[in-house]
N, CA, C and O atoms as CSV, one atom per row, in Angstrom:
chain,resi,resn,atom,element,x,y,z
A,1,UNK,N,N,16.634,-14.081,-14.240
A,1,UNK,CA,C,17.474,-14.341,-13.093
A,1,UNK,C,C,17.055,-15.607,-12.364
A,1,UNK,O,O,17.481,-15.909,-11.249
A,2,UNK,N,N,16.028,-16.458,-13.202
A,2,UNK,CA,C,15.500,-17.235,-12.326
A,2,UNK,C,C,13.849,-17.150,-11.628
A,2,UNK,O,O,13.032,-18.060,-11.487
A,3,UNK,N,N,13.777,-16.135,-11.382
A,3,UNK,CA,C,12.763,-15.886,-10.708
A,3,UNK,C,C,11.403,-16.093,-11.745
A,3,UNK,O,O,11.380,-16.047,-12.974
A,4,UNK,N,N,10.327,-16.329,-10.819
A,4,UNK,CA,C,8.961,-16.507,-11.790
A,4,UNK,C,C,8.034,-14.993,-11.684
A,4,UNK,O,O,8.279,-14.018,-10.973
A,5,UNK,N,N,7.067,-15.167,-12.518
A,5,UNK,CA,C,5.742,-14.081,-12.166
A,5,UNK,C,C,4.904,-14.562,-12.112
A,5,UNK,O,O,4.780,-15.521,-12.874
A,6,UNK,N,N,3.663,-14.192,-11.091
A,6,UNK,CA,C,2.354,-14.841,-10.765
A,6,UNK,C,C,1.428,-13.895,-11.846
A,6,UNK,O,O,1.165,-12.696,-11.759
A,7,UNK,N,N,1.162,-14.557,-12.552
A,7,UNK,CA,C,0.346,-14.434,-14.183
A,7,UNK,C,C,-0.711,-13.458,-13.727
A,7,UNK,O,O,-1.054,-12.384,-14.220
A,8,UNK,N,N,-1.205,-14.204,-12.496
A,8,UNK,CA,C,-2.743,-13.382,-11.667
A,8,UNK,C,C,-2.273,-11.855,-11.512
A,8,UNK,O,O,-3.186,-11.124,-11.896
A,9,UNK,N,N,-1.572,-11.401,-11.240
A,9,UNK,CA,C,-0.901,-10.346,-10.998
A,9,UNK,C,C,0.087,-9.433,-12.299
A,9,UNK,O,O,1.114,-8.758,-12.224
A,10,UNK,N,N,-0.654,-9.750,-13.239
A,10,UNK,CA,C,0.307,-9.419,-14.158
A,10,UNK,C,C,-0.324,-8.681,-15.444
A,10,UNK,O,O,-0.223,-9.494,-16.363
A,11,UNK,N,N,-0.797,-7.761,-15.813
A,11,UNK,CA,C,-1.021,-6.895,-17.315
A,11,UNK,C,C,-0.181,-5.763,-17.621
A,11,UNK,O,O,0.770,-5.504,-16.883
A,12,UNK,N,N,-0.371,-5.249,-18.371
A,12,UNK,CA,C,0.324,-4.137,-19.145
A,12,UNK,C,C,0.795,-2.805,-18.330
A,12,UNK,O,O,1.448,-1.864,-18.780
A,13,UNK,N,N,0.358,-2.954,-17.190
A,13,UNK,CA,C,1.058,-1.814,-16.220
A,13,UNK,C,C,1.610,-2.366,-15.011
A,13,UNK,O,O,2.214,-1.633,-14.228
A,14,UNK,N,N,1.423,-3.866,-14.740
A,14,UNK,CA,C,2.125,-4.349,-13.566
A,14,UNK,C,C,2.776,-5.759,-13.876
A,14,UNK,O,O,2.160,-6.412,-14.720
A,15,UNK,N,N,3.995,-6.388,-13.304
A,15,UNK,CA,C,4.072,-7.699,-13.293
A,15,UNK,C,C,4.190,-8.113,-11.883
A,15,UNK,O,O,4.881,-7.275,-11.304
A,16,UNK,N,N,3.841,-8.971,-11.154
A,16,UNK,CA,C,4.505,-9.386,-9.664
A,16,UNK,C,C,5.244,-10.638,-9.861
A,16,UNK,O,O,4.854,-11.775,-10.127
A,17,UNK,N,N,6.839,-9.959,-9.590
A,17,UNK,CA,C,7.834,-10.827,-9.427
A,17,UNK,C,C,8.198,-11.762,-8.192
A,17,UNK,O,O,8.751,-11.249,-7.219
A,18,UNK,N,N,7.900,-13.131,-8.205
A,18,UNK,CA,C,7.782,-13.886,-6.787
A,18,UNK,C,C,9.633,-14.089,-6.549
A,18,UNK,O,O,10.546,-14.409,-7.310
A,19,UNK,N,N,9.585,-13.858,-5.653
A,19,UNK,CA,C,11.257,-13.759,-4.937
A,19,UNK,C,C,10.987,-14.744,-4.082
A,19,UNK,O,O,11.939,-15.514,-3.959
A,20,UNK,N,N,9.804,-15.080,-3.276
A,20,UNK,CA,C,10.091,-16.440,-2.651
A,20,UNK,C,C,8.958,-16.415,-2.226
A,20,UNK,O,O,8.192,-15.481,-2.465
A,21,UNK,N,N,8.531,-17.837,-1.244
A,21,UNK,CA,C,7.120,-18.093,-0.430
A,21,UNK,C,C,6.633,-17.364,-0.393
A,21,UNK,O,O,5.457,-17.364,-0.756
A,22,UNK,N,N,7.433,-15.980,0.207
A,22,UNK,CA,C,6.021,-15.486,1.085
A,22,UNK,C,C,6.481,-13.558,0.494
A,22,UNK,O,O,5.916,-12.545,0.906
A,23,UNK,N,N,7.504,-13.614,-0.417
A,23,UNK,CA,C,8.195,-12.503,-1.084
A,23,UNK,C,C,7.877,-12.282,-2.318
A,23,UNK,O,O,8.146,-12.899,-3.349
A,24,UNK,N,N,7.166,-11.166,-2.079
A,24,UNK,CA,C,6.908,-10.693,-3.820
A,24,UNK,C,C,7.501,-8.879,-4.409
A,24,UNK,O,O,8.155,-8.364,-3.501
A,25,UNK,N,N,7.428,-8.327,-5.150
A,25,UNK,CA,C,8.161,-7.634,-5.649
A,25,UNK,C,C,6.864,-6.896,-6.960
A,25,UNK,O,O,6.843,-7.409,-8.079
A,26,UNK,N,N,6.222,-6.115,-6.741
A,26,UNK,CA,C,4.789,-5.574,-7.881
A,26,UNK,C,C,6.044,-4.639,-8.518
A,26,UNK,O,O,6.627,-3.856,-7.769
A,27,UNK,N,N,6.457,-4.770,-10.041
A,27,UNK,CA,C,7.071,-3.852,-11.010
A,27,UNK,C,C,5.796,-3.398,-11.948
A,27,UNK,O,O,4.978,-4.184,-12.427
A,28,UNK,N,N,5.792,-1.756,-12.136
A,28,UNK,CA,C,4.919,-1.210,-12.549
A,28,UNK,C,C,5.410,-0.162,-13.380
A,28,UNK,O,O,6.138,0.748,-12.984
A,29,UNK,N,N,4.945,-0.333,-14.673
A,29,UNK,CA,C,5.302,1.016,-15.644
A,29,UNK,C,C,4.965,2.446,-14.782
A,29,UNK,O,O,4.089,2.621,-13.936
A,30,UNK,N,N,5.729,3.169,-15.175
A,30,UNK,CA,C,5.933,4.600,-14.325
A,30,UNK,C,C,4.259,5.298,-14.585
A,30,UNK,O,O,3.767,5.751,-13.551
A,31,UNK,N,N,3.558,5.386,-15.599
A,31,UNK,CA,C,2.604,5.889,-15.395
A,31,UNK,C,C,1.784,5.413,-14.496
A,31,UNK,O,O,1.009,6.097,-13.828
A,32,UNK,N,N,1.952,3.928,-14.424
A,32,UNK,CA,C,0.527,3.390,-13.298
A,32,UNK,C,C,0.937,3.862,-12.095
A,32,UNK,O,O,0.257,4.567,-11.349
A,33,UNK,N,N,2.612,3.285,-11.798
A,33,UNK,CA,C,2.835,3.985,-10.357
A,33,UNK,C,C,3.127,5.086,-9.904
A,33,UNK,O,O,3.808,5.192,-8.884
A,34,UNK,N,N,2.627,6.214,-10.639
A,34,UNK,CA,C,2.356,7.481,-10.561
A,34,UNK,C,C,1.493,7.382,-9.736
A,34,UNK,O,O,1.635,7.857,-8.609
A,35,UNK,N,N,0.061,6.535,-10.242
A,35,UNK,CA,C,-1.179,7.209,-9.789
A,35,UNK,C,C,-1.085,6.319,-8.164
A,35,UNK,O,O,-2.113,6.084,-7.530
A,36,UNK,N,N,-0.035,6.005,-7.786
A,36,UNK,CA,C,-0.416,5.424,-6.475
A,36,UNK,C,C,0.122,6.874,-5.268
A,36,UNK,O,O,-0.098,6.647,-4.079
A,37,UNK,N,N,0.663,8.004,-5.562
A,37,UNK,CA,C,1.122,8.696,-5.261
A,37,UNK,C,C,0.985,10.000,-5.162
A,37,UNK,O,O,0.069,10.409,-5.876
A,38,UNK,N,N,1.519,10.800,-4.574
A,38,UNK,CA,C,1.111,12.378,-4.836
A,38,UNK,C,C,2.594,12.962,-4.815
A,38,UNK,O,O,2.597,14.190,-4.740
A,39,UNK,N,N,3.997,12.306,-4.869
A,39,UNK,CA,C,5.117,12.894,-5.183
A,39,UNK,C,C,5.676,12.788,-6.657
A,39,UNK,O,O,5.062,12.525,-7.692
A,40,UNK,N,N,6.765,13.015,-6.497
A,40,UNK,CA,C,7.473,12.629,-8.159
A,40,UNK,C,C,8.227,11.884,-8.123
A,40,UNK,O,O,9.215,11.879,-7.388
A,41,UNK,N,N,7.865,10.962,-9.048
A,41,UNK,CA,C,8.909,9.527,-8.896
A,41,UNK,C,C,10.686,10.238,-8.803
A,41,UNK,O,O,11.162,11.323,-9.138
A,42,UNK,N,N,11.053,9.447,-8.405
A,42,UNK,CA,C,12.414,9.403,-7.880
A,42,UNK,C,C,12.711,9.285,-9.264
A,42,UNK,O,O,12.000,8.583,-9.984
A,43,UNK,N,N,13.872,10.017,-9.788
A,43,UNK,CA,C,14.923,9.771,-11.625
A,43,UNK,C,C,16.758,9.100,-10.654
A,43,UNK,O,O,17.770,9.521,-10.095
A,44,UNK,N,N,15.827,7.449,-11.205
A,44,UNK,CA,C,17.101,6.559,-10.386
A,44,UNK,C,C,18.563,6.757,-11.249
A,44,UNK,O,O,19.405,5.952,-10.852
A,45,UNK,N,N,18.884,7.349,-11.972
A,45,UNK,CA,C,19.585,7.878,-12.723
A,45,UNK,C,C,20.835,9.156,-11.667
A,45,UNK,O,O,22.066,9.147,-11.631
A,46,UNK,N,N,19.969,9.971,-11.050
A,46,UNK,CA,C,20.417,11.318,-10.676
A,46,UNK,C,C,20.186,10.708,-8.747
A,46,UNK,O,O,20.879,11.330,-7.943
A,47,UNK,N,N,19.204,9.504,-8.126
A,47,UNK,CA,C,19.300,9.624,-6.847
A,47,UNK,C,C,19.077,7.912,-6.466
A,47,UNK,O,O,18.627,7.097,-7.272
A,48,UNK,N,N,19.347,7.710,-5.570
A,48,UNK,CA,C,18.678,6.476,-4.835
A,48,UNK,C,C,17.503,6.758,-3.570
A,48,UNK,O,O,17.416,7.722,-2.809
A,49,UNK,N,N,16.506,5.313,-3.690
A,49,UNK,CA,C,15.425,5.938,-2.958
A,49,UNK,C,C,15.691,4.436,-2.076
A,49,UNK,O,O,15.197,4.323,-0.954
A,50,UNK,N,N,16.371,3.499,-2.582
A,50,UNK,CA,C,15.695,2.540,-1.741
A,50,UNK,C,C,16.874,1.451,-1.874
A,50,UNK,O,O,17.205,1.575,-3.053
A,51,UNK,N,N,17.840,0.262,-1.203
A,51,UNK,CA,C,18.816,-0.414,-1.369
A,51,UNK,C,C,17.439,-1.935,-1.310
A,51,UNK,O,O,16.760,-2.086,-0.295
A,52,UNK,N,N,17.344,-2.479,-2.027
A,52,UNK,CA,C,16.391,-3.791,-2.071
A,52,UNK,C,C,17.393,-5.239,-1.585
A,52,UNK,O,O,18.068,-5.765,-2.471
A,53,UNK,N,N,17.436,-5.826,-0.145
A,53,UNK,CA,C,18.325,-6.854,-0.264
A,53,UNK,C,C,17.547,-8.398,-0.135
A,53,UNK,O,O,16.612,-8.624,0.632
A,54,UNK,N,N,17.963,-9.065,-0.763
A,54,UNK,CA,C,17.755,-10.289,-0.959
A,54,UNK,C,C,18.623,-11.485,-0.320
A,54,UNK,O,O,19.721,-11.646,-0.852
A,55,UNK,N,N,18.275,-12.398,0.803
A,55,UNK,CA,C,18.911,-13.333,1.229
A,55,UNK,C,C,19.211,-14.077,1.001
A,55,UNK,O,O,18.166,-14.698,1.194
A,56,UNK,N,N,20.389,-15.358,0.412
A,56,UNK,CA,C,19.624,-16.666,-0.355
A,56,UNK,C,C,20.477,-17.698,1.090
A,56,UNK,O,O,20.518,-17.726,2.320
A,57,UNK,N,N,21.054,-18.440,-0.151
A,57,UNK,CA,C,21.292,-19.532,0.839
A,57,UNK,C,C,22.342,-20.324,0.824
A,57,UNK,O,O,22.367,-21.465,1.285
A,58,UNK,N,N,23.280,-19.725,0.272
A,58,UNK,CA,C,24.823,-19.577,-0.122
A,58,UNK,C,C,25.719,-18.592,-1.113
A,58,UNK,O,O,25.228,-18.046,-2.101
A,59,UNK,N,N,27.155,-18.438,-0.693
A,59,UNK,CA,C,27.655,-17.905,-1.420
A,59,UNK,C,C,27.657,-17.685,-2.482
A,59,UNK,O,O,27.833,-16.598,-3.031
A,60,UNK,N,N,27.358,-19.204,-3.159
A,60,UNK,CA,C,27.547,-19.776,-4.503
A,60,UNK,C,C,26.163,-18.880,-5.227
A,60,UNK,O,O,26.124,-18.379,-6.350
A,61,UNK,N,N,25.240,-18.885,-4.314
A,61,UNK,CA,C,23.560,-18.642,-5.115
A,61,UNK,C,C,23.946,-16.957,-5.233
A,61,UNK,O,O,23.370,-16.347,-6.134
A,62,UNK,N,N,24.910,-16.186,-4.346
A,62,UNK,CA,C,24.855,-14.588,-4.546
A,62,UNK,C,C,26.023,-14.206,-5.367
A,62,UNK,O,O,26.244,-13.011,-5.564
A,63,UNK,N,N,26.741,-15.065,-5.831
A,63,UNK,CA,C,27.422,-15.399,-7.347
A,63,UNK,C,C,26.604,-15.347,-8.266
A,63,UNK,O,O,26.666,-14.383,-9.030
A,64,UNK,N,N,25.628,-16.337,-8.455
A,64,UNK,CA,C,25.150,-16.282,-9.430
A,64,UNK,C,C,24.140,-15.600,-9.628
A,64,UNK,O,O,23.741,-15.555,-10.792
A,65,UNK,N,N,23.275,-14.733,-8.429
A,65,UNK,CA,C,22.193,-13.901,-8.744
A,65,UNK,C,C,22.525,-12.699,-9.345
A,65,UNK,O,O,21.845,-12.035,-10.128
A,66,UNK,N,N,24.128,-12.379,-8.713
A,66,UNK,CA,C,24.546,-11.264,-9.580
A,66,UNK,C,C,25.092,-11.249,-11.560
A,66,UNK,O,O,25.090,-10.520,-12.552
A,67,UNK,N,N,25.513,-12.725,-11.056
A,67,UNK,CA,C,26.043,-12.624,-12.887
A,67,UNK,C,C,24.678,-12.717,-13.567
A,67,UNK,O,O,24.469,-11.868,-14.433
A,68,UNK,N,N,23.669,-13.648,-13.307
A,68,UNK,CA,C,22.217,-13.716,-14.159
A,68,UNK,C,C,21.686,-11.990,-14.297
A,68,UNK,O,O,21.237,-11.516,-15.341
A,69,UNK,N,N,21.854,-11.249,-13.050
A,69,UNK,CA,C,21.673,-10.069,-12.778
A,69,UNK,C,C,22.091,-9.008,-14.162
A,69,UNK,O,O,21.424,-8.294,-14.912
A,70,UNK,N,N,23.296,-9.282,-14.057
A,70,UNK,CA,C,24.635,-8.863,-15.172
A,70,UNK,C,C,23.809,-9.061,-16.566
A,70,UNK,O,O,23.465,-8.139,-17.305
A,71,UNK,N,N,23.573,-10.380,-16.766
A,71,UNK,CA,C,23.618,-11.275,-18.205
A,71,UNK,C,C,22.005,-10.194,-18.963
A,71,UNK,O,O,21.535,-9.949,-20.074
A,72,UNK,N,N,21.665,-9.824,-17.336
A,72,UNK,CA,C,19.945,-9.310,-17.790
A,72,UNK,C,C,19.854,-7.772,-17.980
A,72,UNK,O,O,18.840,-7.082,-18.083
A,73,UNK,N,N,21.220,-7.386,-18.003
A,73,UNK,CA,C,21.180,-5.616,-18.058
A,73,UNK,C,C,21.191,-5.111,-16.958
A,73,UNK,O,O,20.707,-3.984,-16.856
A,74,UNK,N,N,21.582,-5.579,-16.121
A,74,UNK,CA,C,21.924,-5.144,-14.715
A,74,UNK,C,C,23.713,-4.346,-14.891
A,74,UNK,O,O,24.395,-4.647,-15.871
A,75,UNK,N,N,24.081,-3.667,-14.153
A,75,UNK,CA,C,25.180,-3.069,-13.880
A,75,UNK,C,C,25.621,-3.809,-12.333
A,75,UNK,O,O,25.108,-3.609,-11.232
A,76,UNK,N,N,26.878,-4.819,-12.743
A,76,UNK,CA,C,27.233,-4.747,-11.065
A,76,UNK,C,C,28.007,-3.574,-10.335
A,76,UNK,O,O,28.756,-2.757,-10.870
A,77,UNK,N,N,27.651,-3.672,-8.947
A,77,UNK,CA,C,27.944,-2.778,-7.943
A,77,UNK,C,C,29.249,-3.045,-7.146
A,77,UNK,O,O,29.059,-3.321,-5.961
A,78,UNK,N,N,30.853,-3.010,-7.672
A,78,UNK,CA,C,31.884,-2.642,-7.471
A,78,UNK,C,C,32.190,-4.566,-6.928
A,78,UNK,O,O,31.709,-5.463,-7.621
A,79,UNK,N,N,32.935,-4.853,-5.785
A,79,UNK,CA,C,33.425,-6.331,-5.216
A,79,UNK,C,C,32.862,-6.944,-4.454
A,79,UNK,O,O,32.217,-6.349,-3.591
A,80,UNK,N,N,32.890,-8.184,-4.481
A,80,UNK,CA,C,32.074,-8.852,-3.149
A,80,UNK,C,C,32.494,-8.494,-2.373
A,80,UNK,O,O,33.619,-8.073,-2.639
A,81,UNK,N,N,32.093,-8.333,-0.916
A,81,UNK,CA,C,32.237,-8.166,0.117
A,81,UNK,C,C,32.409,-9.422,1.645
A,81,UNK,O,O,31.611,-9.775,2.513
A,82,UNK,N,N,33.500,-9.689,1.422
A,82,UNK,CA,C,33.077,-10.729,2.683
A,82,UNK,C,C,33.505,-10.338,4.274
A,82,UNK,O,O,34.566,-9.876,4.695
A,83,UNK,N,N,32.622,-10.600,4.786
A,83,UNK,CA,C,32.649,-10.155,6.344
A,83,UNK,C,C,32.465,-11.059,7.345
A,83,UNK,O,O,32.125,-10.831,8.506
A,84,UNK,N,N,32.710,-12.092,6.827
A,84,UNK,CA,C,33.557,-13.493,7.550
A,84,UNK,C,C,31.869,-14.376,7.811
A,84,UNK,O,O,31.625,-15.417,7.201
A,85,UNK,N,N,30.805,-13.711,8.843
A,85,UNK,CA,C,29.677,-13.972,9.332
A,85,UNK,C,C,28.596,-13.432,8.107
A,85,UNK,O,O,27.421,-13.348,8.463
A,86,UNK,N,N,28.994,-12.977,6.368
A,86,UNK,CA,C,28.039,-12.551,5.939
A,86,UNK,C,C,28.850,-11.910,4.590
A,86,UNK,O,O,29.522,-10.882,4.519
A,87,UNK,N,N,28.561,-12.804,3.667
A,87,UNK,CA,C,29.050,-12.462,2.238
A,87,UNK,C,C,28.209,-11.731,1.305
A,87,UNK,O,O,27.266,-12.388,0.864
A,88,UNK,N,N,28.325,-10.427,0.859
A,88,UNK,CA,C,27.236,-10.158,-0.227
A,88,UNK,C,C,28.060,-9.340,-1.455
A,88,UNK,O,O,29.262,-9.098,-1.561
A,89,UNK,N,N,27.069,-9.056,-2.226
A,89,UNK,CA,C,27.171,-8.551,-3.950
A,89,UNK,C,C,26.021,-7.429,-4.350
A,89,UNK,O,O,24.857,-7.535,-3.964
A,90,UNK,N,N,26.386,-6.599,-4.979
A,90,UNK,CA,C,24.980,-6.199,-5.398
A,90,UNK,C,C,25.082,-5.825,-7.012
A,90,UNK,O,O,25.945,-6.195,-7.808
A,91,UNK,N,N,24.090,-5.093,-7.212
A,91,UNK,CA,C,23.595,-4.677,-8.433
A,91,UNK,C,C,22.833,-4.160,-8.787
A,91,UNK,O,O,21.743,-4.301,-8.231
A,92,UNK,N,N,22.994,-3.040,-10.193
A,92,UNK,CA,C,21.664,-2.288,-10.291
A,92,UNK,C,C,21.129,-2.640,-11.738
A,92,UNK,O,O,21.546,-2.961,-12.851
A,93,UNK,N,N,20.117,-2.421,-11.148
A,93,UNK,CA,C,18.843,-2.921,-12.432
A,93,UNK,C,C,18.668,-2.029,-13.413
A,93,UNK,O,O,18.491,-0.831,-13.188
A,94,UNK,N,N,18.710,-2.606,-14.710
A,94,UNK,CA,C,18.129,-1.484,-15.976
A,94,UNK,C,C,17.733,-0.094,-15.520
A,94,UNK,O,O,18.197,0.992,-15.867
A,95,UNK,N,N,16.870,-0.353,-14.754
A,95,UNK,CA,C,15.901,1.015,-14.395
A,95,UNK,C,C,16.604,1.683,-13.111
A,95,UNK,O,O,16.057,2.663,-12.606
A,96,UNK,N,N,17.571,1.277,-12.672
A,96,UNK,CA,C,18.888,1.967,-12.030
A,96,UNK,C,C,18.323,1.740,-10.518
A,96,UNK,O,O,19.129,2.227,-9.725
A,97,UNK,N,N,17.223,1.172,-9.873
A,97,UNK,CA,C,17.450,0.524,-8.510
A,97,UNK,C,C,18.392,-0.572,-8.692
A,97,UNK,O,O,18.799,-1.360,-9.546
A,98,UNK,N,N,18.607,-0.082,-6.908
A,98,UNK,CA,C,19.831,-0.992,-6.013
A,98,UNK,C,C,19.431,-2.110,-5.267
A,98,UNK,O,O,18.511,-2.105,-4.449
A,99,UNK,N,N,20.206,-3.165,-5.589
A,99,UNK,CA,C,19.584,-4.628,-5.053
A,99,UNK,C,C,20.920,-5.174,-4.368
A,99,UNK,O,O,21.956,-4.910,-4.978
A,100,UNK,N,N,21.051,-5.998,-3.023
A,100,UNK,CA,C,22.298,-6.278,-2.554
A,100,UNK,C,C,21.468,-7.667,-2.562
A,100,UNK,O,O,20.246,-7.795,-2.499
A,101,UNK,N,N,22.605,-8.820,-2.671
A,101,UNK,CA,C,22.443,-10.288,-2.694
A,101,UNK,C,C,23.094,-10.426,-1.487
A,101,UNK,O,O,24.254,-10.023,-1.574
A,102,UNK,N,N,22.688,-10.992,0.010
A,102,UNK,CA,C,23.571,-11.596,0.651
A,102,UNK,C,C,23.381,-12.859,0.989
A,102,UNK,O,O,22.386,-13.380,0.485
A,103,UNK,N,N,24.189,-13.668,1.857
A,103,UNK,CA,C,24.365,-14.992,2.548
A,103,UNK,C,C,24.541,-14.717,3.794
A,103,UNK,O,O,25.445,-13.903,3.985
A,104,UNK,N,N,23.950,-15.137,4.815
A,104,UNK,CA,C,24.761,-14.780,6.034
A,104,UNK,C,C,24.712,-16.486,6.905
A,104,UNK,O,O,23.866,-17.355,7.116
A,105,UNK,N,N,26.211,-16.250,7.209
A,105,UNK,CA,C,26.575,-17.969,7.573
A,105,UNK,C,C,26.924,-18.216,9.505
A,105,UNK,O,O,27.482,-19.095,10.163
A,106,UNK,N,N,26.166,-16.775,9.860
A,106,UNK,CA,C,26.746,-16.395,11.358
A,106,UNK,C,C,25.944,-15.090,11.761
A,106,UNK,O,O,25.372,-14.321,10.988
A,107,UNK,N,N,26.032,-15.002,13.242
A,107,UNK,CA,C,25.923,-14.027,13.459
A,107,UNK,C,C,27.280,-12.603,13.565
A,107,UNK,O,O,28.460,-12.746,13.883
A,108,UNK,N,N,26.794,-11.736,13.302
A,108,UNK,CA,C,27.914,-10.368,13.544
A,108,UNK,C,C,28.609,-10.020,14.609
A,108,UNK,O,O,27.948,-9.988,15.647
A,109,UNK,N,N,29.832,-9.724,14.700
A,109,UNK,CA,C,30.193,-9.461,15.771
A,109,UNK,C,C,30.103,-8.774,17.081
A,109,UNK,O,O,30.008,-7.571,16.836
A,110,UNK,N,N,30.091,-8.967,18.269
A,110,UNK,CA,C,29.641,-8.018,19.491
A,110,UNK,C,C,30.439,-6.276,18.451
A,110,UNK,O,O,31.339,-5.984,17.664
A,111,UNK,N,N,29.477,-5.740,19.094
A,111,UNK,CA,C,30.126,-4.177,18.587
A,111,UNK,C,C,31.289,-3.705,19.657
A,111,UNK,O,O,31.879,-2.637,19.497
């Protein structure tokens, strides 16, 4: 999708995916991130545990995070959405978490 991994951070039970400066993302085979826990992993299949959103920095970039998204075994998540002050997309990943791409070009309206 673009994105890099910091090598330092990276063997056979973890990779850390850098999303930006100061944004990172630790993906971990299910046995390691078992042992960080005392519940049962969530079966992203049957529930959602978590919506992951990502900001960029135009429309154009949450176009294309979703089709690279797509191209990588991702499932997209139904139409863009535009809300005049804030355009987004989402998508779910192989492993069936939810990721929303937005832009926001404004603030939201008084309620």
């Amino acid at each position: 999708m673009g994105f890099s991994f910091d090598p330092k951070y990276t063997d056979e039970n973890a990779t850390c995916l850098i999303l930006g400066e100061n944004i990172f993302a630790m993906l971990l085979v299910k046995p390691f991130f078992e042992g960080f826990m005392t519940r049962q992993v969530c079966d992203t299949a049957k529930a959602a545990e978590v919506i992951t959103a990502l900001a960029v920095d135009s429309r154009a970039e949450v176009d294309t995070l979703v089709a690279r998204a797509a191209q990588a075994g991702g499932v997209v998540s139904g139409e863009p959405k535009d809300y005049g002050f804030m355009y987004q997309h989402g998508f779910e990943d192989p492993d069936g978490h939810l990721w929303e791409v937005f832009h926001a070009s404004g603030e939201p309206p008084p309620a």
